[in-house]
VEXDO-300908 format. One record per residue (C-alpha): residue in three letters; chain; x, y, z. Coordinates in pm, whole numbers, plus 50000, padded with zeros to 5 digits. Layout:
N
{site ALA,A,{X,Y,Z}};
...
This chain:
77
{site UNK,A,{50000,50000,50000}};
{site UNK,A,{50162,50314,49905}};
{site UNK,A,{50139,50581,50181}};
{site UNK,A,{49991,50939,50095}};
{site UNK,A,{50056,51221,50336}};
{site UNK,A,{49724,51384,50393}};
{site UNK,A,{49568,51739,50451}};
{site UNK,A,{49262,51748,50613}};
{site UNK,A,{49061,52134,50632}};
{site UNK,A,{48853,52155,50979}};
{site UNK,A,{48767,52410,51175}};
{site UNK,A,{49003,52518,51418}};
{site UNK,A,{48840,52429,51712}};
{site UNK,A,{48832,52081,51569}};
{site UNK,A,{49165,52043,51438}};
{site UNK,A,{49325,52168,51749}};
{site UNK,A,{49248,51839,51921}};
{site UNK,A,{49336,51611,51676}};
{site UNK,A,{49707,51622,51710}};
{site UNK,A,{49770,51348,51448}};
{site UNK,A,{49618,51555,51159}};
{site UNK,A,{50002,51728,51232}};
{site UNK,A,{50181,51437,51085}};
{site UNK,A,{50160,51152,50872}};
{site UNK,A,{49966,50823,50940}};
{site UNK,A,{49749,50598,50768}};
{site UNK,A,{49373,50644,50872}};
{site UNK,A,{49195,50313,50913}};
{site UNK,A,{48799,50331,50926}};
{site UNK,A,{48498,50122,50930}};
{site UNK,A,{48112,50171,51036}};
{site UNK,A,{48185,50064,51359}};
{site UNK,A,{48472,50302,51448}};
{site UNK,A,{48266,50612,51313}};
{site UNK,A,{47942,50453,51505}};
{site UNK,A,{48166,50449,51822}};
{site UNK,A,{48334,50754,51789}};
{site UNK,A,{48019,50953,51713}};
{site UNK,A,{47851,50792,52026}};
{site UNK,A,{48125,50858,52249}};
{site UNK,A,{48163,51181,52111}};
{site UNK,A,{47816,51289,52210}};
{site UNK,A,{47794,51086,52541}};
{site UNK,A,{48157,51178,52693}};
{site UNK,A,{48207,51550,52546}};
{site UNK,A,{47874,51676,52496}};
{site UNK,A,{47958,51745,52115}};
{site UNK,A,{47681,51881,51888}};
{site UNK,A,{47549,51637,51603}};
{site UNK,A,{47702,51882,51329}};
{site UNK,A,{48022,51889,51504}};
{site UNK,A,{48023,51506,51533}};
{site UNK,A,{47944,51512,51142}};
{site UNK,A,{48171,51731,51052}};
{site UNK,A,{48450,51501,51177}};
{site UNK,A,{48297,51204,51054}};
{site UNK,A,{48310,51358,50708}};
{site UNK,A,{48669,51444,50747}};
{site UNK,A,{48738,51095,50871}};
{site UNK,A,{48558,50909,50588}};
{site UNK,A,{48662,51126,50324}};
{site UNK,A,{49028,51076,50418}};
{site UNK,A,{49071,50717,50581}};
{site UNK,A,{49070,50405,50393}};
{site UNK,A,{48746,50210,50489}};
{site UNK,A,{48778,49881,50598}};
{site UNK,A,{48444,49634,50600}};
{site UNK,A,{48445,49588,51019}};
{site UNK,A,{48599,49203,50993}};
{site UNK,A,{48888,49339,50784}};
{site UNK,A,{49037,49565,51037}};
{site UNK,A,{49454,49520,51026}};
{site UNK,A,{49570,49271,51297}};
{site UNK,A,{49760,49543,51487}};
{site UNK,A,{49442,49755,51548}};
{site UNK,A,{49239,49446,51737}};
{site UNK,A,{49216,49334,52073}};
């Protein structure tokens, strides 16, 4: 797999806390990890549905999705 640095527009109050948008990685996603992080976004932080979208966008539009069973060895428990 040939790794792409990426560049990722947010608002800045989003961007601020999402130190690895700073470097390079590869993003891994599925429907489970956006379903988890949008629910734990809400429950835990109090953040608004269009805030939680607007990171879920960001998140889908840059990671690679993954169908949930084909998650990479290193990222299960």
């Amino acid at each position: 797999m040939k790794r792409v640095p990426v560049t990722v527009s947010l608002p800045p109050d989003l961007a601020r806390n999402l130190h690895a948008l700073r470097g390079t990685f590869e993003l891994f996603t599925s429907v489970a990890i956006l379903t988890e992080t949008a629910t734990t976004l809400q429950a835990k932080f109090q953040w608004s549905d269009e805030k939680v979208r607007q990171l879920l966008q960001a998140i889908s539009k840059n990671g690679d999705g993954l169908e949930d069973s084909a998650a990479p060895a290193s990222s299960r428990r």
